[in-house]
N, C-alpha and C positions, 0 to 999 in steps of 0.2 A: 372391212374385210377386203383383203389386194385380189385382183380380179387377178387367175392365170394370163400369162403375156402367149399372147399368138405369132409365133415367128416364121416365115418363109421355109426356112428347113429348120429341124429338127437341133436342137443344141445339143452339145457332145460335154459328159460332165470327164473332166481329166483329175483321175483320183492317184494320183497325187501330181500337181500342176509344175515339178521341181522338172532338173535336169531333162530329160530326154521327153518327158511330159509337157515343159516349156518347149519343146522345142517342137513338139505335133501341133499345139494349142495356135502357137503362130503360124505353122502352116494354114492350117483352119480358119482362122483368123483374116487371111487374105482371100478367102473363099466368099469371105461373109458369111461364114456359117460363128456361132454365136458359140464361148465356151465359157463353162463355170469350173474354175477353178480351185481344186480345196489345198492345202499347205500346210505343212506339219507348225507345229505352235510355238516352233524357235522362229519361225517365219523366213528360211531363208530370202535372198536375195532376188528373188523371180516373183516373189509377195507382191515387189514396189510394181509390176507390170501393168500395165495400163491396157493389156492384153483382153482380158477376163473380163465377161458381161459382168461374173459377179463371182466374189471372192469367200471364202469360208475358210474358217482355221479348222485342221479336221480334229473333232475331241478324243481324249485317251481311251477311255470305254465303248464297247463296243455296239452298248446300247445307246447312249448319245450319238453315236455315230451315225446309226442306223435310222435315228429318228431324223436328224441333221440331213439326209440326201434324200428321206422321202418329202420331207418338207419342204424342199430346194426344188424337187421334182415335181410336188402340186404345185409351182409358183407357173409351169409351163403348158400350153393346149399340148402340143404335140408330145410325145412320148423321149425323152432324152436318150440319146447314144453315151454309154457307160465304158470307159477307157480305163485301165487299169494301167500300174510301169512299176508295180515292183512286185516279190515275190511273196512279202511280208503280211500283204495283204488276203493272200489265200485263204486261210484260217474263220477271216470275219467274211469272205465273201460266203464260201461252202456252209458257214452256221446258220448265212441269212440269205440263202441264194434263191429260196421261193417267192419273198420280199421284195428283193432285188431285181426279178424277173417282172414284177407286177408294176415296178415305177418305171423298169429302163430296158433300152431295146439291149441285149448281152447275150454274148454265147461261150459258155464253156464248157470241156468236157465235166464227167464226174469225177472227182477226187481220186478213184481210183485209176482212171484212164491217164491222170494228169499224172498221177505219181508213178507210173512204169518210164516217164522220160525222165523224172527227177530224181527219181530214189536210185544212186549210183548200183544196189543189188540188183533191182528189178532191171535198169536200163542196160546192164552187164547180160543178164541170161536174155532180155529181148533181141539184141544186138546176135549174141549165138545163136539164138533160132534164129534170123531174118539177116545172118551174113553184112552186119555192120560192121565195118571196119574201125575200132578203136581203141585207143592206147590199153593198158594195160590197168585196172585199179581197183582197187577195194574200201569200202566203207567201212569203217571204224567207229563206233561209239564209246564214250564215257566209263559203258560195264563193261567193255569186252578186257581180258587180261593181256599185255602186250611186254613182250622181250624183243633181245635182237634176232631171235632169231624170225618173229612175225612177218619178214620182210624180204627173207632169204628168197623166196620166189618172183619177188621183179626184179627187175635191170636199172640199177642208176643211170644217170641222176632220177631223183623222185620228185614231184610235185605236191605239196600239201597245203589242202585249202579246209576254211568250214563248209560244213552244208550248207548253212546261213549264215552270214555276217549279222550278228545281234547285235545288240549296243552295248555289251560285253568287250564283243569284240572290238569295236571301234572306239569304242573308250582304252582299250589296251594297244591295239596294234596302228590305229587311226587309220590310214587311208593303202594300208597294206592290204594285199588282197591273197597273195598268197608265200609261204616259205619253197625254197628248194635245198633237197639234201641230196650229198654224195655219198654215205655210209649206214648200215643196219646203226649203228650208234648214234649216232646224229640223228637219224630220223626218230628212235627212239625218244631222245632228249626233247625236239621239237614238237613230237607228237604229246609228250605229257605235256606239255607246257599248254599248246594247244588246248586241250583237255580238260584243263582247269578252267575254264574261259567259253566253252563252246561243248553240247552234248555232242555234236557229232561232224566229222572230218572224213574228206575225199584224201585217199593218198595213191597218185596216179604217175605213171611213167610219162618223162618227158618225151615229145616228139620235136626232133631239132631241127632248128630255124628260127629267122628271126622274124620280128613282128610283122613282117607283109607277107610271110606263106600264109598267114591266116587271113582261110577266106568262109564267104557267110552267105546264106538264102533267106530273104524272110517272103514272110507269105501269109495268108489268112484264107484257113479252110470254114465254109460254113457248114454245120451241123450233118450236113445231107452229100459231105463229100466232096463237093466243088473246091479246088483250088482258085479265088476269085485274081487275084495277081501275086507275080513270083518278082525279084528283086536278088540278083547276086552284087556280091562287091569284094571289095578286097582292104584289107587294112593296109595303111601305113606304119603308122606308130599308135604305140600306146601308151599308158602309164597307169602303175609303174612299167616299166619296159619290161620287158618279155612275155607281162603276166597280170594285167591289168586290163583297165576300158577300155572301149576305141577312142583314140583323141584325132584322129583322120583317116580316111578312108576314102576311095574310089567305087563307083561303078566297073564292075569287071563281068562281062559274060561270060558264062560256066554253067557250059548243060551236062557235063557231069554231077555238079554241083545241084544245078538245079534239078534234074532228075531223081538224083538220091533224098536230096529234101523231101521231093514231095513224097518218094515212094518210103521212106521210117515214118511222115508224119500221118499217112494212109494208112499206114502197115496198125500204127498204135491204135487210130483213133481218133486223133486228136483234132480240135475245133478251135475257131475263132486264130488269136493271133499267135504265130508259132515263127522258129527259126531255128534255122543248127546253124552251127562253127565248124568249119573243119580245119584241120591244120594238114599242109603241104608237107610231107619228110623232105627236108633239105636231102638227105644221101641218096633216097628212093625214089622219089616222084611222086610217092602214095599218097592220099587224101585220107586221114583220120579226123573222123567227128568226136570234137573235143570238148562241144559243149551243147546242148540243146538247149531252147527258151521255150514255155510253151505258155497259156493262160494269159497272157502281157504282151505288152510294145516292149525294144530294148533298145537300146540307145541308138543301135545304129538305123533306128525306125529315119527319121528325117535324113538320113542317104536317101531312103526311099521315097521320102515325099517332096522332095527338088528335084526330081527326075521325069519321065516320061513312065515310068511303074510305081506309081503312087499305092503302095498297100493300104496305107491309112484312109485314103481316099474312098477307094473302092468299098473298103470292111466298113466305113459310116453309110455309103449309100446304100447298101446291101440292108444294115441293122435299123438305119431309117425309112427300109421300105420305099425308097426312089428312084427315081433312070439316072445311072450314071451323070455324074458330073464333069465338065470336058474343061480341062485346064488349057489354057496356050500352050503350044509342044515349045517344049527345050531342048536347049543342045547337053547333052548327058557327061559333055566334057569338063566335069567340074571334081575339084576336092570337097569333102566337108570337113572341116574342123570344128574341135569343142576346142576353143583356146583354151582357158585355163590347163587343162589336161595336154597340150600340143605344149604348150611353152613348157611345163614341169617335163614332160617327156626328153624335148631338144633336150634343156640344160641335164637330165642326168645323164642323159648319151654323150653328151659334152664330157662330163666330168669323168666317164668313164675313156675319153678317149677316143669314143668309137666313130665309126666315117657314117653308120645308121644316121646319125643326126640329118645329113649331107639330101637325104631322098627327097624329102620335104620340099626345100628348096626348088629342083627338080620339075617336082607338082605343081608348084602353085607358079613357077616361070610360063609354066603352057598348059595350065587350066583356071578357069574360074572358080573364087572360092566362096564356098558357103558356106555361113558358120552359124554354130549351134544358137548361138543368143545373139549377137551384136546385131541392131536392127536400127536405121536411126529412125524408124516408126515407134522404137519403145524406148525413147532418150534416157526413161531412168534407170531401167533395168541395165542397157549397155553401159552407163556410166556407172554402174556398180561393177561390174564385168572387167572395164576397163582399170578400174579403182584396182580390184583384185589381182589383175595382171602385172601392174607398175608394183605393187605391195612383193610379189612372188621373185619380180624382177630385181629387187632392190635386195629384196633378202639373201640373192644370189652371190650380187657384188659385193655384200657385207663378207658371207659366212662364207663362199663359195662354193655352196651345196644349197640346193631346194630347201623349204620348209615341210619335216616330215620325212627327207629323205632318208635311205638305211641304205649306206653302204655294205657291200657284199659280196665275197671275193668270190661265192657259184656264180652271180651272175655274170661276173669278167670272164668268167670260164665259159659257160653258155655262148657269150658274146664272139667268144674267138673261135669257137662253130661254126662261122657263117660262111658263107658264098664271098670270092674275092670282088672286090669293086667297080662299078661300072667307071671308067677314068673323068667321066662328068663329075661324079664325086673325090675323088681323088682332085683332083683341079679346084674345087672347093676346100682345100681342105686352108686354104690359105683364110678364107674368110672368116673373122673375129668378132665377138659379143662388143 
């Protein structure tokens, strides 16, 4: 019988150890604080890490599942910190959340607190009572009956996304994340399409600008109220462009920004790790909140834990019951990028023409960069990373379009929206792939 292992702090289990979950783990990781990593069973590419005390493939059932992290959690004395990063996992956390509570230090609201910021109806009348400011939209399911005229009461262009990207979806659409239309027809057409593929669709009015009015607060409230640290930023780019991840992004103070966060995330309820989006109107000045996260870390968590406002930071030593942990201060002048996503970005802004590409450049001439994976403490992971980037690159020069990419003449329209050019970009425009 394996004797539980006694560790200095408490281990953080990172459910699921991929994307923006690789990218906390390694923070942590430089802490000395100890993580176990679980991985979906195609095993992407963050598997090969040499990161992870110890690694687990996570099983399809959600009884395997459940037995798999309490098992992993008798192997430790101390009580494990339970990190969740997608939204998929809701469903098995709420079924088995008294379970869950008895092996691991976690906090979240209850399914119904969680679903007034998710469920685009509930987050719509919240928003009217408590004077949020945000775009325009309506939730659509599978049985509701839909014409042209369903649509007569917004103002194009429209935005239409799933609730949830299933595997449905990503087996149909792959790495698209959302359509936009300009006509009660079009959107009609798109929406059945949609339809067939996914129970249920956000269909939202566009706020115009382009991907750096979009700015963000993350934060982590514990059960009892406490905002423990607050964290603003700003995006660069994304992908796909206009309506996609963050693939870079800055540190940007914004106590309008920060204020508002915290008073919708007070107003709801909500616990543990949270963040809004808001998008800037390019013609207005207005800040519209465009997207809420709540229950989860999200991608743009590691902005915040290369910084001097480590949210990840603080929400483990709060959930493992310890004094604060004191990192050497940094200087906050940094970019972070998720390559893979930063390079597919440029190249389709490239392709599109547009002088967006040119900002980047900019950034990273007079800030330091961070990036999501490349670490040369994790030689195999980055050399997969790397592998993937020459592969994206090459695909370019062949086909001269991304792999995956969909050309789309709203977006050229969207694009010529924008704010005229700072002449630092324009003066870039001479520089070639």
């Amino acid at each position: 019988m394996h004797q539980p292992i006694d560790t200095l702090l408490p281990p953080v289990f990172l459910f699921e150890m991929i994307d923006h979950g690789y990218a906390i783990g390694k923070s942590l990781h430089q802490l000395g604080i100890k993580t176990v990593g679980f991985f979906p069973s195609n095993k992407n590419f963050e598997y090969f890490s040499r990161l992870p005390y110890k690694k687990f493939v996570t099983p399809k059932s959600n009884e395997e599942k459940l037995k798999l992290l309490i098992k992993a959690a008798k192997g430790f004395v101390k009580k494990p910190v339970l990190i969740t990063n997608n939204d998929h996992h809701f469903p098995f956390i709420y079924e088995n959340l008294h379970q869950i509570k008895q092996y691991f230090s976690y906090e979240i609201p209850d399914e119904n607190t969680l679903n007034q910021l998710l469920e685009k109806d509930l987050f719509n009348a919240f928003a009217k009572k408590h004077n949020v400011k945000i775009p325009v939209c309506v939730d659509i399911s599978n049985k509701d009956v839909l014409n042209e005229h369903s649509f007569e009461h917004l103002h194009f262009p429209l935005v239409i996304k799933p609730k949830y990207r299933s595997g449905e979806w990503n087996a149909r659409y792959q790495s698209r994340k959302a359509f936009v239309t300009n006509s009660p027809e079009e959107t009609l057409q798109v929406c059945t399409d949609i339809l067939s593929v996914v129970n249920r669709i956000v269909v939202q009015e566009w706020i115009p600008g382009s991907d750096s009015n979009i700015y963000f607060c993350l934060t982590y409230i514990t059960q009892q109220g406490q905002a423990l640290e607050t964290f603003c930023g700003q995006k660069i780019h994304q992908h796909p462009i206009l309506l996609g991840n963050t693939s870079s992004a800055i540190q940007a103070e914004n106590d309008y920004i920060r204020n508002e966060t915290v008073r919708i995330l007070k107003l709801a309820g909500m616990s543990g790790f949270c963040s809004v989006e808001f998008k800037k109107h390019e013609d207005t000045g207005e800040y519209y909140v465009i997207e809420p996260t709540v229950g989860r870390i999200d991608r743009q968590q590691y902005c915040s834990s290369v910084s001097n406002r480590d949210v990840v930071l603080s929400a483990y030593c709060h959930l493992a019951n310890i004094p604060p942990i004191q990192k050497p201060p940094t200087k906050d002048h940094y970019i972070y990028i998720e390559e893979s996503l930063q390079l597919k970005s440029y190249l389709d802004y490239r392709y599109y023409k547009s002088n967006e590409r040119f900002k980047i450049y900019d950034f990273i001439k007079h800030r330091k960069v961070k990036f999501m994976h490349l670490w040369y403490k994790d030689p195999i992971t980055s050399m997969l990373v790397v592998t993937g980037l020459i592969k994206h690159f090459l695909y370019y020069l062949i086909k001269g379009r991304t792999i995956q990419f969909h050309e789309d003449a709203m977006t050229q329209q969207l694009m010529n929206h924008q704010p005229k050019k700072e002449k630092v970009f324009q003066k870039m425009e001479k520089i070639t792939i």
